[in-house]
C-alpha positions as CSV (number, residue, x, y, z in Angstrom):
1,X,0.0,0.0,0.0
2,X,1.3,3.4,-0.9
3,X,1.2,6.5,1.1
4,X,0.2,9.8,-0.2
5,X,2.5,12.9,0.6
6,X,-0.1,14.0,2.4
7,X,-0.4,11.4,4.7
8,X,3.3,10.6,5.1
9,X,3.7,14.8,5.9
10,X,0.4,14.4,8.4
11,X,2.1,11.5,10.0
12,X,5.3,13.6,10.9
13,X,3.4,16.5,11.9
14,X,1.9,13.9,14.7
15,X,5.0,13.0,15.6
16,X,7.0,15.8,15.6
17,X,4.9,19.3,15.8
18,X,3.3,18.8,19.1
19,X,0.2,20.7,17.8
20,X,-2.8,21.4,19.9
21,X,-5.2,20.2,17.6
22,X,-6.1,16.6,16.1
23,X,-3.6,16.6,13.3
24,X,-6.0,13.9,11.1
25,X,-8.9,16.3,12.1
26,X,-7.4,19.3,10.2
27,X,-8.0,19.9,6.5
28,X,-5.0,19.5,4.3
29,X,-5.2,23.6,3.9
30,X,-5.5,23.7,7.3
31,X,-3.4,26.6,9.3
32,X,-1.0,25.0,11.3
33,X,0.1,28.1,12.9
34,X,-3.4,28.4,14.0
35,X,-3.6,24.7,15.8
36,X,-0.6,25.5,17.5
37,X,2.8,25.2,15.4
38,X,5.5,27.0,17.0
39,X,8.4,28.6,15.4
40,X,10.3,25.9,17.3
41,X,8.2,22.8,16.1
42,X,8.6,24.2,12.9
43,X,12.1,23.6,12.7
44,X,11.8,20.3,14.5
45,X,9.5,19.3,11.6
46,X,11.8,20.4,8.8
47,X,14.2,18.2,10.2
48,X,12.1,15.3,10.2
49,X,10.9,15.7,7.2
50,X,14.1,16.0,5.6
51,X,15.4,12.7,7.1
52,X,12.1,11.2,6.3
53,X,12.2,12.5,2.4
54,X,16.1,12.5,2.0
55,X,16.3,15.7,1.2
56,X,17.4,18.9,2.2
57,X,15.0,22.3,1.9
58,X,16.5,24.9,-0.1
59,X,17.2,28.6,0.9
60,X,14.1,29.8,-1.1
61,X,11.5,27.3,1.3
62,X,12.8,28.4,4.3
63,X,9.9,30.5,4.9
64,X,6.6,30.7,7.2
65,X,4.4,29.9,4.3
66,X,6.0,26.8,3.2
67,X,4.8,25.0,6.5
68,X,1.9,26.6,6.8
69,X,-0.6,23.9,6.2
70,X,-0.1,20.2,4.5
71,X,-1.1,21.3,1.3
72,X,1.8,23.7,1.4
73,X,4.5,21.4,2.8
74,X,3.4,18.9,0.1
75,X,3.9,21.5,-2.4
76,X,7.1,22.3,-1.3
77,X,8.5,18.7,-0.9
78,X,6.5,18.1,-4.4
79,X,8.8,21.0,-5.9
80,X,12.1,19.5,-4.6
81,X,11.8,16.2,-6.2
82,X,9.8,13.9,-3.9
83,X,7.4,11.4,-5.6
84,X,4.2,9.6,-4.5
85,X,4.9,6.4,-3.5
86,X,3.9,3.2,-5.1
């Protein structure tokens, strides 16, 4: 079975972002600052997901809006390379 971006991203937000809301209760343009992200968790999640993706996050996505919701982070891991799996 194959995970979606989405669901692999929503899966490390659980684990890593410590957000105050229900992480598979949000919509995937959900604001994450809004249920709780921190500046802090933020860069604990870029770090996870860059193990988790094998990649690194360029200068240019270093930025609020790229972790703003899962739809965003999705599009930002889409535009570095990372496939669907399956």
């Amino acid at each position: 079975m194959s995970l979606s971006i989405q669901h692999r991203v929503r899966a490390l937000l659980s684990d890593n972002a410590h957000l105050q809301a229900d992480v598979g209760k949000l919509a995937d343009n959900a604001d994450l600052y809004a249920a709780g992200l921190t500046s802090h968790a933020t860069v604990n999640l870029m770090l996870a997901l860059e193990q988790a993706f094998d990649i690194e996050f360029p200068e240019r996505l270093l930025r609020r809006g790229t972790f703003a919701s899962v739809s965003a982070i999705a599009a930002a891991l889409t535009e570095i390379g990372v496939k669907e799996e399956g």
